[in-house]
C-alpha positions in Angstrom: 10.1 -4.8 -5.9 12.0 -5.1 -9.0 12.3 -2.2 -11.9 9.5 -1.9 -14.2 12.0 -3.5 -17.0 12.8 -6.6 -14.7 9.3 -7.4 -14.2 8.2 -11.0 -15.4 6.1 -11.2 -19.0 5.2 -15.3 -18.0 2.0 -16.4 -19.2 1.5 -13.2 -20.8 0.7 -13.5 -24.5 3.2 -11.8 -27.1 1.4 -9.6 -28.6 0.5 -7.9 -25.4 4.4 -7.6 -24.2 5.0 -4.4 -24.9 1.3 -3.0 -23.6 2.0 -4.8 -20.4 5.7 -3.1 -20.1 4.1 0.4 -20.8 1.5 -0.9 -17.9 4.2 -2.0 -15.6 6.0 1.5 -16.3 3.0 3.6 -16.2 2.4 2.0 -12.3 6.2 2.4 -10.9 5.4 6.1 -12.5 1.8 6.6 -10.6 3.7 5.2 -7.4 6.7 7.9 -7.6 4.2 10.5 -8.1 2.0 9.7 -5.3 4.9 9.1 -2.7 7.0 12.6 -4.1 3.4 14.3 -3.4 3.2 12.5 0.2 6.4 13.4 1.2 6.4 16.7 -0.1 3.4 17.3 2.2 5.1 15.4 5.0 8.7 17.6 4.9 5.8 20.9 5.1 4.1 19.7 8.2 7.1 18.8 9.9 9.3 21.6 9.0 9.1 23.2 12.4 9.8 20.2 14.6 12.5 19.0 12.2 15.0 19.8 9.9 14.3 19.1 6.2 17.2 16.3 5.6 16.0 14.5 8.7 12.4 14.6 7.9 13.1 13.1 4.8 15.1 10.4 6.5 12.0 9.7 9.0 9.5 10.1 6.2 11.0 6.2 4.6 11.5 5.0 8.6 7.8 5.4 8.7 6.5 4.8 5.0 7.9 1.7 2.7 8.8 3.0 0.3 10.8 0.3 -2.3 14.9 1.1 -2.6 14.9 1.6 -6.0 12.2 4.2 -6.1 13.6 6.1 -2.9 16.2 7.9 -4.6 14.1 9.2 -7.2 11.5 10.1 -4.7 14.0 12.0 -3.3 15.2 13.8 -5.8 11.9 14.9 -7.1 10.5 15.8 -3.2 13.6 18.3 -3.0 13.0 19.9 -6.6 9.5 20.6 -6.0 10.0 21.3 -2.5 10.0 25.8 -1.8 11.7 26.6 0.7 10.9 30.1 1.2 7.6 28.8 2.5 8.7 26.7 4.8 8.0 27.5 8.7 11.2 27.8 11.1 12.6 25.7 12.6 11.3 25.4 16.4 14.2 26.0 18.9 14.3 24.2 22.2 14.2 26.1 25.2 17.6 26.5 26.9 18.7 26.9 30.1 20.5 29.5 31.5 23.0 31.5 33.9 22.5 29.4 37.4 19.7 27.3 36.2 22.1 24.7 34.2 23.7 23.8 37.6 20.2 22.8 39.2 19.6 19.2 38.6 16.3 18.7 39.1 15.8 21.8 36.0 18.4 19.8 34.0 16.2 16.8 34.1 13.2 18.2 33.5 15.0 19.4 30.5 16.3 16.4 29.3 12.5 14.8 29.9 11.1 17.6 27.8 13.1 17.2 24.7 12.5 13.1 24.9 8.8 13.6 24.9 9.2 16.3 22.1 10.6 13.4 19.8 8.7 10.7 20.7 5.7 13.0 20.0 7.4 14.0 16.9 7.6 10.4 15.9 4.4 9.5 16.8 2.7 12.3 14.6 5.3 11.0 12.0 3.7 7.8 11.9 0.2 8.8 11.5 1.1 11.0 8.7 2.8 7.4 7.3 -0.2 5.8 7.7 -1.7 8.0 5.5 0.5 8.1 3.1 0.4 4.4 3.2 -3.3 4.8 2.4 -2.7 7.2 -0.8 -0.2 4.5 -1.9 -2.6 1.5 -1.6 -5.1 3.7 -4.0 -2.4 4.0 -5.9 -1.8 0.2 -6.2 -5.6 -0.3 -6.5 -6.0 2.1 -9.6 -3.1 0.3 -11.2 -4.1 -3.4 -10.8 -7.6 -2.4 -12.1 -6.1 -0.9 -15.6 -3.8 -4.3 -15.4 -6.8 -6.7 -15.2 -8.9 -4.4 -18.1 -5.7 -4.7 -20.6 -5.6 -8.3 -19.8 -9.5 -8.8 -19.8 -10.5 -11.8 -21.9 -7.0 -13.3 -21.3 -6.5 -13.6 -17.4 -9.4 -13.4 -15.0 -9.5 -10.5 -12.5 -7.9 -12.4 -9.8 -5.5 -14.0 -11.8 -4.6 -10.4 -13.3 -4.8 -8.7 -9.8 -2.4 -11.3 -8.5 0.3 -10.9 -11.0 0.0 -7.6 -10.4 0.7 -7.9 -7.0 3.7 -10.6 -7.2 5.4 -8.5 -9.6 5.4 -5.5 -7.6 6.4 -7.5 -4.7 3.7 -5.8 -2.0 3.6 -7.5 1.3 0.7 -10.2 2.1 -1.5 -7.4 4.3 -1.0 -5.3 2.2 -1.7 -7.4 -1.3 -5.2 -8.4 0.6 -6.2 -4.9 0.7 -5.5 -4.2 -2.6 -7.0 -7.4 -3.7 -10.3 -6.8 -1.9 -10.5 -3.3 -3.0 -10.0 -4.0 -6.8 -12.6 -6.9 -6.2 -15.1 -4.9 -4.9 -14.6 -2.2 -7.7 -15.2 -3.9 -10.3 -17.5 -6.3 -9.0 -21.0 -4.3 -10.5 -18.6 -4.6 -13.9 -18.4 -8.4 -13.9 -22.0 -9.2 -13.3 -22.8 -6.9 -16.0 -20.8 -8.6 -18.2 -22.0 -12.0 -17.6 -25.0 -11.2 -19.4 -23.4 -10.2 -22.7 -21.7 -13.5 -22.8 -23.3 -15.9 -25.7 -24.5 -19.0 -25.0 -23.4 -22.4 -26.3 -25.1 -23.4 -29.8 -28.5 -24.9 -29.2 -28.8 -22.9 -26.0 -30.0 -19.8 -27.3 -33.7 -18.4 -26.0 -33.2 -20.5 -23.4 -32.0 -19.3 -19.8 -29.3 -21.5 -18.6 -30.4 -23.2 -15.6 -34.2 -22.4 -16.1 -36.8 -24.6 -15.0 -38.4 -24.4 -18.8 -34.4 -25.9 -20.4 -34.6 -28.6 -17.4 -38.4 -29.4 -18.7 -37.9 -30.0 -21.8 -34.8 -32.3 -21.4 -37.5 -34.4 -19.1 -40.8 -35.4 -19.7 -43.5 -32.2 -20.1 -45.3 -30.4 -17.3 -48.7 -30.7 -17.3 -50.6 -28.0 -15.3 -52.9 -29.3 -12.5 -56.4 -28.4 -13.5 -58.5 -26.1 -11.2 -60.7 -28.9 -9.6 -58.3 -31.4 -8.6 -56.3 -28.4 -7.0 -59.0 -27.4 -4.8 -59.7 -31.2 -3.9 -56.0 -31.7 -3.1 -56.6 -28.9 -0.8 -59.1 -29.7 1.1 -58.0 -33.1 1.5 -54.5 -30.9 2.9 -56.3 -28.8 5.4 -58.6 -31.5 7.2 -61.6 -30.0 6.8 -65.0 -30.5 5.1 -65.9 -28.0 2.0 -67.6 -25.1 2.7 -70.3 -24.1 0.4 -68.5 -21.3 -1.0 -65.4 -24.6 -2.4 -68.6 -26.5 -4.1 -69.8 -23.4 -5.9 -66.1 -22.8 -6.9 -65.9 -26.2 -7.7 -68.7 -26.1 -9.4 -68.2 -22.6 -11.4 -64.6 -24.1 -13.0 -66.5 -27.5 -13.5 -69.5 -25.3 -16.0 -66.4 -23.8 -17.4 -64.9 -26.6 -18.0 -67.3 -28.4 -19.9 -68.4 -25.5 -21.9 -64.5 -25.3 -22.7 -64.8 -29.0 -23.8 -67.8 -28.3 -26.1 -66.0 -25.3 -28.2 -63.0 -27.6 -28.9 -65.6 -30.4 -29.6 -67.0 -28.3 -32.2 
């Protein structure tokens, strides 16, 4: 990941440069912020298995955290860190007098403290994976401001995936963001589609309707009633029943009465 004033203005239009530099700052700032606040709480919860300088060592081991922003993340971790309200430091348990001459009690020892820090690293990597999940909102809330200032310009993807490439995130992790983003402001982009005008001598017509696809062909002319029925008799196979004739017979009066009103 390069710094926020390295950071590529391609295919970005002029008059958007500098709102798209004050965008790329703005994100390396929201990332700093949410990594100082996750490694603030990590160096809290660890204070009593580890010393502060090493936690803040293992904290990057387990979290990626870029190698430009690391110093600064450190520097504002250790500034906002109290440390009057920190816990002690856990001591291990020491052997003494005749005891450090028994070898089975010196093993045991030695087995104790291994499975101390490889617990101590195993907690430290859950605690990374959350982090790792604050920092992917992070990224999320960033690339959707990115795609609204270039809305109109770039599509969503297109935005979302410069956002990405500039900030250099790994594939997995680009996919999450990218699917996240989607899915945020997916209820946003069908509402939009709607407010978008139609081409001239489209308009009152829905595109793709059945009524615009008429009238470029010949003209629908609606079945009448009798036929219908007919047609669907003939379909099922079986004689009329009474109850089709006197239907039948019904739209036929109507019909003919509607045939003397227009001949009048």
């Amino acid at each position: 990941m390069t710094v926020p004033s390295q950071m590529s203005l391609r295919r970005i239009p002029e008059a958007l440069h500098l709102q798209v530099r004050v965008a790329y700052a703005a994100a390396w700032e929201a990332l700093i912020a949410t990594h100082t606040a996750e490694a603030l709480q990590f160096l809290c919860e660890f204070a009593s298995r580890i010393a502060v300088l090493h936690a803040m060592d293992l904290y990057f081991q387990v979290t990626t955290v870029p190698e430009a922003m690391q110093e600064v993340v450190r520097s504002r971790t250790f500034t906002a860190l109290e440390l009057e309200s920190l816990p002690p430091l856990g001591q291990f348990p020491a052997l003494a007098g005749w005891h450090r001459f028994r070898p089975d009690l010196v093993i045991e020892h030695q087995r104790y403290r291994r499975r101390y820090q490889e617990k101590t690293f195993e907690l430290a990597r859950m605690v990374g994976a959350r982090a790792a999940e604050a920092v992917v909102g992070t990224h999320v809330e960033n690339a959707i401001g990115f795609t609204r200032l270039l809305k109109g310009i770039r599509a969503v993807g297109q935005a979302t995936d410069h956002y990405l490439r500039e900030f250099g995130l790994p594939a997995s992790v680009a996919q999450m963001v990218s699917q996240r983003v989607q899915a945020r402001v997916a209820g946003e982009q069908l509402t939009a589609q709607y407010d978008e005008p139609l081409p001239p001598g489209l308009e009152g017509q829905p595109a793709g309707s059945c009524f615009s696809r008429a009238r470029r062909g010949r003209r629908l002319t609606p079945l009448p009633a009798r036929r219908f029925l007919q047609l669907l008799s003939q379909v099922l196979g079986a004689p009329r029943s009474n109850r089709v004739d006197h239907v039948l017979q019904g739209n036929s009066g109507r019909g003919e009465g509607i045939a003397r009103q227009a001949g009048a």
